[in-house]
N, C-alpha and C positions, 0 to 999 in steps of 0.2 A: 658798637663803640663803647667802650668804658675812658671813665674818667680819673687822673689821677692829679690831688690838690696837693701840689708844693706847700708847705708849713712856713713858709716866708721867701725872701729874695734868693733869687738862684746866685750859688756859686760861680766867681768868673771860670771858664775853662772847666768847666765840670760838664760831664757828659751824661749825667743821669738822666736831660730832658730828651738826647736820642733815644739814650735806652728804654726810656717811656715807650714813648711813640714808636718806636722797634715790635712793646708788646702789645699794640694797638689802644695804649691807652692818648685821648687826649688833655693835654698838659697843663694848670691852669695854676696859677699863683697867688695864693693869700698873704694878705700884709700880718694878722695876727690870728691868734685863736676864731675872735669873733667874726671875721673874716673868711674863713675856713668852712665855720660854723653856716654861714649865707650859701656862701659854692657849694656846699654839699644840698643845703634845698632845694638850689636851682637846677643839681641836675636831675635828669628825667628817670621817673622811678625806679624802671626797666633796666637799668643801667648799672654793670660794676661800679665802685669807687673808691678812692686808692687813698688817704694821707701820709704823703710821704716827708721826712723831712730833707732841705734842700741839700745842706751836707753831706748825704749818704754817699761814702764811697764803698762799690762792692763790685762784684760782678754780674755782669748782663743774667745770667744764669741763676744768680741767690734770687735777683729781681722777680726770674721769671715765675721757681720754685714758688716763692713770695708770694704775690701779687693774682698770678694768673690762674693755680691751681681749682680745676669744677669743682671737685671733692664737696670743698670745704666753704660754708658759711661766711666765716670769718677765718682768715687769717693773717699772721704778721711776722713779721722779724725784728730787729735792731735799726730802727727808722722807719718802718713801715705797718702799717697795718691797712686791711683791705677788705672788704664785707661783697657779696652780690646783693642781687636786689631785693629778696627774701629779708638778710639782715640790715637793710638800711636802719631801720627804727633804731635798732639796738647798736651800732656806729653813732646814730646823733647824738640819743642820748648818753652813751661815754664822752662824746667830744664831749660835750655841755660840762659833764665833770669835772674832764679834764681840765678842759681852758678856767673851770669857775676857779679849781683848788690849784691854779700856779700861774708862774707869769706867762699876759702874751705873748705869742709869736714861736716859744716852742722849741728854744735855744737852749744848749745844754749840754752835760758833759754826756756821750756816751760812746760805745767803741764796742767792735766783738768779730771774733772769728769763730768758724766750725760754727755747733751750735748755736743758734741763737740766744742771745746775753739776754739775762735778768733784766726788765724795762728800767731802763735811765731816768729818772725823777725827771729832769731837766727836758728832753726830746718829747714835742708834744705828742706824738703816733706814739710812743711809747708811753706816754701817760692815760692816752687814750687804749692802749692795750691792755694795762694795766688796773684802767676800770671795766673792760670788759670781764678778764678775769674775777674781778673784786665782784660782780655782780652777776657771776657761776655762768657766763657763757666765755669760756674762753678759749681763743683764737687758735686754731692749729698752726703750728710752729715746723717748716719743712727741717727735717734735717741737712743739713748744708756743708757737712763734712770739710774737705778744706778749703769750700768756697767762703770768703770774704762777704760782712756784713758790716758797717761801721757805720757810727759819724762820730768823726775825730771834733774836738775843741778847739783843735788850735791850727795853727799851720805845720808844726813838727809834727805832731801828730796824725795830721793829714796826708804829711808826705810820708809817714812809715804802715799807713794806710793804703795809701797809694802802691808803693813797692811792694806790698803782701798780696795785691791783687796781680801787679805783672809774675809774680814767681809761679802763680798757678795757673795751666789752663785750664779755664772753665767748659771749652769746649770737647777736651777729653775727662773731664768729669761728669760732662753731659750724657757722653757716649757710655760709658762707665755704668752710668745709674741707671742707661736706658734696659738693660740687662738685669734678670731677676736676679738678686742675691743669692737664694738661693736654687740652684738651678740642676737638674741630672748632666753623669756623666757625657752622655752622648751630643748633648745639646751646647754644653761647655764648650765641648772643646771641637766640635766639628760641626755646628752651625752656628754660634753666639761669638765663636773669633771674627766672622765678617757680616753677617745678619744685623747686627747693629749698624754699617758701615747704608747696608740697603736699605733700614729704617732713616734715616739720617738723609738721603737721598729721594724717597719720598716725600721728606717732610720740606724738603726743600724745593719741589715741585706742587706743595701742595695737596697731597694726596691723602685722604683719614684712612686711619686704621681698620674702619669700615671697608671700605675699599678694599686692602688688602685682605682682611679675612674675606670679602666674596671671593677675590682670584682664586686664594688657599682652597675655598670649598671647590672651585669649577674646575682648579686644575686636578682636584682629588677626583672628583667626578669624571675627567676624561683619563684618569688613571684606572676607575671603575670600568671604564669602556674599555680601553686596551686590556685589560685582562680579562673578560669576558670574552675575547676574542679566543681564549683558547690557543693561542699559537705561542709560540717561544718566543718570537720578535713581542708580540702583546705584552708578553707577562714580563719582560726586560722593560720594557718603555713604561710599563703598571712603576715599576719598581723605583725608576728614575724619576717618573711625576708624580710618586707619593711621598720621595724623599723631596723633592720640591715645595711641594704643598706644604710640608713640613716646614720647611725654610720660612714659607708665607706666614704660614702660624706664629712661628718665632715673631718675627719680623712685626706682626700688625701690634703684639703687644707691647714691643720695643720702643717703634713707631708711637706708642700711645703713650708710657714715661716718656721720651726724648721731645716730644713737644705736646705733652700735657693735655691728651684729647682725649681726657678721660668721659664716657656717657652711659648709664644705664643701658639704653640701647645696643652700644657696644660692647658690653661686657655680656651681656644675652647671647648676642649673636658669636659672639666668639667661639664659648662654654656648646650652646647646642650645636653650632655648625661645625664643632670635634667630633661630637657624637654622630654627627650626618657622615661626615667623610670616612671613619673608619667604620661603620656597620655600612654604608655603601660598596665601600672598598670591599668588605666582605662578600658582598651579595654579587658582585663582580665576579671575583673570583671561585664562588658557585657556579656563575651562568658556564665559566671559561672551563671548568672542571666540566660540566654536563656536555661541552661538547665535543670532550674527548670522551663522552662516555663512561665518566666517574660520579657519582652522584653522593655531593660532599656537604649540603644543604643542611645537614643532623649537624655536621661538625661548623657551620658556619652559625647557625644558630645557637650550637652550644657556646661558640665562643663571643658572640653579643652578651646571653644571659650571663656568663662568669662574669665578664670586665663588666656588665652594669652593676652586678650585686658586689663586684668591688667596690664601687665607687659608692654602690647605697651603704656598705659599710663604712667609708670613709667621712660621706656625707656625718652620717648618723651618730660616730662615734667624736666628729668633731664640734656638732651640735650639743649634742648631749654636755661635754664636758668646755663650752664656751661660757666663761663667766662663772664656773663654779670655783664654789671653795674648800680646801680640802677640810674632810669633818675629823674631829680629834679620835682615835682611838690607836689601839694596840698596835696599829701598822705603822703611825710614825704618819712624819709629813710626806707628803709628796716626793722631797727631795733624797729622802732616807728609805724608800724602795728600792730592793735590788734589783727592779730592773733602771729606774734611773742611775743607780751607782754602775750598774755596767754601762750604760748608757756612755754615763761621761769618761770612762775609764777608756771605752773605745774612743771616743769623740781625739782622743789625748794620740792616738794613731793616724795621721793624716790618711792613710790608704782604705783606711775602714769606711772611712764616712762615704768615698764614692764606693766601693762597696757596698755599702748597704743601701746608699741610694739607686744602686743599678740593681739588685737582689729584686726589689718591688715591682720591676720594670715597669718605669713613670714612659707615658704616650715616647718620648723623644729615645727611648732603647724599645720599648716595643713598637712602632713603624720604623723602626730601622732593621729589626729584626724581619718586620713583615716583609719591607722593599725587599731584603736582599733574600731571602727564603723566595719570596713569588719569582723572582730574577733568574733562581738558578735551580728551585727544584722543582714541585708542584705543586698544587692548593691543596689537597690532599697532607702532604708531609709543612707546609705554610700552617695550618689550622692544628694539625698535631702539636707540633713544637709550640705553637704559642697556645695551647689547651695548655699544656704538663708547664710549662713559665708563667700561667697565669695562677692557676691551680696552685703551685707553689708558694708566688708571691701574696697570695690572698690567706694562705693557711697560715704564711709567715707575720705576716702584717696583725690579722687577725688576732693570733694565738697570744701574739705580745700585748694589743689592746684589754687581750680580754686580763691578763693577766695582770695589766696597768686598772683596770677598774676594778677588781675585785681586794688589789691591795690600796687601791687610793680613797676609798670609802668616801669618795665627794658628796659635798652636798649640790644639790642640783640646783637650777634657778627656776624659777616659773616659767620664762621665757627657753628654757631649753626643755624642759616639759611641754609646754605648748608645741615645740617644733618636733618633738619628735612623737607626738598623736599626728600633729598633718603630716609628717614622714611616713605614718602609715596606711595613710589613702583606706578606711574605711571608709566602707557602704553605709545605703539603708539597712542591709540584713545587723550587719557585724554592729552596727549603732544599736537594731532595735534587742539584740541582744546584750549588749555591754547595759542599756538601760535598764534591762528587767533584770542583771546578776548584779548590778553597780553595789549596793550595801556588803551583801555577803564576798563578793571576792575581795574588797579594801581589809576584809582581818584576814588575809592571806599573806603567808610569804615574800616578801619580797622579790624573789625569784621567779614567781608565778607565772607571770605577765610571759618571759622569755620561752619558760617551761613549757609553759600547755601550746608558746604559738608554735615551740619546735615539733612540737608531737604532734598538733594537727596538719602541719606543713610534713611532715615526714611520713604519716601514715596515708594525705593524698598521694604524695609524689610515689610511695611502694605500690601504691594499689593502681595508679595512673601504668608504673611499669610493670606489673606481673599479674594484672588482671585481663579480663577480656574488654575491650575497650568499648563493644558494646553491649555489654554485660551490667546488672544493675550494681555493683562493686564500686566503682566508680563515683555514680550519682552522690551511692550512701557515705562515700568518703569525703568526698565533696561540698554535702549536708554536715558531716560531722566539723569539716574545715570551717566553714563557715561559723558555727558556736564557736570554735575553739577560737577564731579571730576575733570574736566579740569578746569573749572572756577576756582575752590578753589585754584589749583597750577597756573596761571596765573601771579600772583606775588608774590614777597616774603613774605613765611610768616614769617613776623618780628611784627604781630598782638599780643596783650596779652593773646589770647588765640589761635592763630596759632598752640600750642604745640597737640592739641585733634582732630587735622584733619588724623593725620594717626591714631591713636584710630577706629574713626568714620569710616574709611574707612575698617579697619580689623573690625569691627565689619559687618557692611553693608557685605561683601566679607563671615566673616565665618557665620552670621545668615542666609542669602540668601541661600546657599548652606543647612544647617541644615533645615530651614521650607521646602524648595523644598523636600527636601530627606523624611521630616518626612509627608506631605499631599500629597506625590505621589502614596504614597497605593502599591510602588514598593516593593518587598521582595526583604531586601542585600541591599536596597537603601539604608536604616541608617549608614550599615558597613562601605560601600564603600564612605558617605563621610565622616565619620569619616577619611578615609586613606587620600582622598583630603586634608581635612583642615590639618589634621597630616604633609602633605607633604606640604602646603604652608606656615604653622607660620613655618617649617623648616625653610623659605628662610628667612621670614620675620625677625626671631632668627641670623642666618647667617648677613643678614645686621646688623642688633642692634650692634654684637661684633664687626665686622669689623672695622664702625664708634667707637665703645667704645674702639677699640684696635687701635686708631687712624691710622688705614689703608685704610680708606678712603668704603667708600662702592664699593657694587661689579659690573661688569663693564656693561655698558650702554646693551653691548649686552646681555649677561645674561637675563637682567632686559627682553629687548624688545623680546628674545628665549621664557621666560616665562609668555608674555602677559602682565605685570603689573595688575592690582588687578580688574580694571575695565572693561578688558577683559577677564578675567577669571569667572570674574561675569555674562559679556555677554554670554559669552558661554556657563556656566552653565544651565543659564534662557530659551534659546533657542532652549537647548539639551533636558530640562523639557518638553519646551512647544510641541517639535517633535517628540518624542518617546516616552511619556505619551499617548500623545494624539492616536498614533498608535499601543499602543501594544506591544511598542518596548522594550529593555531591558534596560530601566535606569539605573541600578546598574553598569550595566559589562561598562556604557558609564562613569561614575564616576568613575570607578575603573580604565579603559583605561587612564583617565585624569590623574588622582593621578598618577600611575605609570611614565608617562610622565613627570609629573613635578618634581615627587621625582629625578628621574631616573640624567635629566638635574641640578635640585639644589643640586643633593649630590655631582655629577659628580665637577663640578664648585667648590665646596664649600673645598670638600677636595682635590683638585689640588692644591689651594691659602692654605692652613693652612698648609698643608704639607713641601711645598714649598716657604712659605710667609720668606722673611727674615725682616718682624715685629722685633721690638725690643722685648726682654721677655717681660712680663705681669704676672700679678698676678691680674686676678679682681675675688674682692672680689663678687663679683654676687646680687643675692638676697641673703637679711638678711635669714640665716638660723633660 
């Protein structure tokens, strides 16, 4: 239950005490400031609490935006402001301000639409806002677009207060905002026209978003099973309950804006149980190819590894350039780069922009692609076509990032250096070397860091594919990989392309594992590292949110339990080169590994998400 304290006598005929109690708060009435000031001690600490002034006329909706939002500490609007139980302290003590520096009770001129108004001298939550901000904690302000916020002065003004609230509805503004902004083509217009309609429906039954992301995963999962069957009826009904699933997906984050059930917890489970259903979805679709006698497991694998080393790029390059600012030289600002001036030049094309948001293909055109390819052709030509559309979209995406950093000469933050060294999940090895090269590589290059990881990543991956797998080539490249990933973390990457060395490194990690798996001529070798790689972009996914859910990445031991990327790699290469070469059972030594790692990063992973006392979240993830 939370509590919301009226700033003085309630208006006759005024319905703001339903709409309270509507958002579960209970309702309680102060005669003056000091008064206020009492009812807020007495209630119980655990507890929201709301000062509202009695006046406000708005809609049920600004209220809820208002008042109820998990996100945020503190927030307010135009008669309201509202704290959890964390910011009670800092609530009192602005009341205390408020009420010393004006008159009791908290009457006064104020009024506002869209936006939230500047705070009213006069309205005591708004004085009390007002010294939150004055005393640098200040209040998240929801955007309220042309939802109604006021408290009129007088009675004319009341009544053209009043009127501005019946011209809009608030409840298809609800529906409206439950919908990302911005959103891919395919999702727009042919799941987000009624997906809202099914969020909205849930929540009116009572149902979290939680919830819906489990069905989303289990109905992708029985999508996993029909296609696995192998038969044409399977891979039709694959297709239909992966565009479902889809639907779900939509839906639970919809579900989450439309009634504000933003949690930590659910923004985890959302993010990885995307990554669960489409690399399941894959693995499906291998079993269902194997039992027409195609063996498609190279290509299912290779398309897990592309779409996560997209995502580690997206991750990485959105990191990297969060919070910086651009550094002064010869290129100009930010906004005076050609590629932002084409940027906006296209933007000025209304047909370009869903163009190039489909060109990427964000999850909501790529599982649309997948449903209707497993539907009508075979997994085989399914994994081709999205190999060459992911390939594409990554070279594309890519080439323009890299071309945006090299002309934006940012300067970087601490905090985005810091995240993009845990982006790179080094080892003990790749640590004990960065330690002993750390002086001499910081008077190097700026480019360095990128440089040596590309050439130590490119000379395993050649020598993983055209050497003998149990041949000492390998090992030695392997060895060389390992220096070359200490070098690269050595010093800060604060370089303009520092942001592609964890890329490079998840790539190097999951190809190395796929060529070894796919030239070892082992049967069960492709499954089994399919499950490896399944089980390391786990951890890899696990870090990304933690840092995106500003909790910092996960803890040093972890990291050093799981080897870091460079040892994983070692081990891999040298489990190849010793039980290839003897006869031994590669697959069950890859499957032992996978288990292992999954076994320790799931372990880890849902202890902290569970138990993380994170503030809510809501990330918005990949563009659907």
């Amino acid at each position: 239950m939370s509590t919301a304290i009226l700033t003085g006598a309630q208006v006759p005929g005024s319905p703001l005490d339903g709409h309270l109690r509507s958002l579960g708060f209970d309702v309680r009435c102060a005669r003056d400031g000091a008064d206020a000031a009492r009812l807020l001690a007495d209630v119980p600490a655990g507890e929201r609490v709301a000062l509202v002034d009695p006046r406000f006329v708005g809609h049920l909706h600004a209220l809820r935006l208002a008042l109820t939002d998990p996100r945020f500490p503190l927030s307010a609007t135009t008669g309201a402001v509202t704290a959890k139980p964390e910011a009670r302290g800092s609530l009192a003590r602005a009341l205390r301000e408020a009420h010393g520096g004006g008159a009791a009770g908290g009457h006064g001129p104020g009024g506002g639409t869209g936006l939230a108004a500047a705070p009213r001298t006069g309205a005591l939550a708004d004085r009390v806002a007002a010294a939150l901000e004055a005393g640098g904690e200040a209040p998240h302000r929801a955007e309220l677009g042309s939802l109604v916020a006021a408290v009129p002065e007088d009675d004319a003004s009341r009544a053209e207060a009043s009127r501005a609230v019946a011209a809009v509805d608030d409840e298809a503004v609800r529906l409206r905002s439950a919908v990302k902004a911005r959103d891919g083509f395919f999702t727009t217009f042919f799941v987000s026209t009624y997906s809202r309609y099914i969020a909205r429906w849930c929540a009116r039954r009572g149902l979290t978003p939680n919830q819906v992301t489990t069905a989303s995963l289990a109905t992708a999962v029985i999508a996993a099973a029909c296609a696995a069957t192998g038969t044409r009826g399977g891979y039709i009904a694959a297709g239909i309950l992966l565009y479902c699933s889809f639907v779900l997906d939509c839906t639970d984050g919809q579900l989450a804006r439309y009634s504000l059930q933003y949690s930590t917890l659910g923004a985890w489970l959302d993010a990885t149980f995307d990554r669960a259903k489409e690399y399941a979805y894959y693995a499906g679709l291998a079993l269902g190819a194997a039992r027409g006698g195609d063996d498609v497991w190279a290509l299912a694998l290779g398309a897990m590894v592309l779409q996560t080393c997209r995502h580690v790029v997206d991750f990485a390059f959105n990191e990297a350039h969060a919070e910086s600012a651009p550094a002064a030289s010869a290129a100009g600002p930010v906004a005076g780069t050609p590629t932002s001036a084409l940027s906006t030049r296209l933007d000025s094309v209304g047909w370009t922009v869903w163009a190039r948001r489909m060109i990427v293909l964000p999850i909501g055109e790529r599982w649309a692609l997948i449903a209707v390819l497993t539907a009508a052709t075979t997994p085989r030509i399914t994994f081709v076509v999205l190999l060459v559309g992911c390939a594409f979209a990554a070279c594309y995406t890519t080439a323009g990032r890299v071309l945006r950093s090299v002309l934006r000469r940012s300067v970087r933050t601490e905090r985005a250096t810091r995240a993009l060294a845990d982006l790179a999940d080094s080892g003990p090895l790749a640590r004990a070397v960065a330690a002993a090269a750390g002086r001499p590589v910081r008077r190097l290059p700026s480019l360095f860091p990128f440089a040596v990881a590309l050439v130590g990543g490119a000379v395993l991956a050649a020598t993983a594919a055209y050497a003998r797998v149990d041949g000492p080539w390998p090992v030695l490249a392997a060895l060389l990989y390992v220096v070359t990933s200490g070098l690269a973390v050595a010093r800060p990457l604060t370089g303009p392309l520092d942001w592609l060395v964890a890329p490079v490194f998840r790539a190097a990690e999951y190809g190395t594992v796929l060529l070894l798996a796919a030239r070892s001529g082992v049967n069960g070798a492709l499954p089994a590292a399919f499950g490896l790689v399944a089980a390391v972009a786990y951890h890899h996914y696990d870090t990304t949110y933690r840092i995106r859910g500003g909790t910092g990445a996960p803890p040093r031991a972890l990291v050093l339990a799981l080897g870091g990327h460079e040892t994983r790699t070692l081990v891999a290469v040298v489990l190849a080169a010793v039980l290839v070469a003897r006869g031994a059972d590669f697959a069950t030594a890859l499957t032992v590994l996978a288990v292992a790692v999954a076994l320790v990063a799931l372990f880890e992973s849902i202890r902290f998400w569970v138990s993380s006392s994170a503030p809510a979240v809501h990330d918005e993830g990949e563009t659907a």
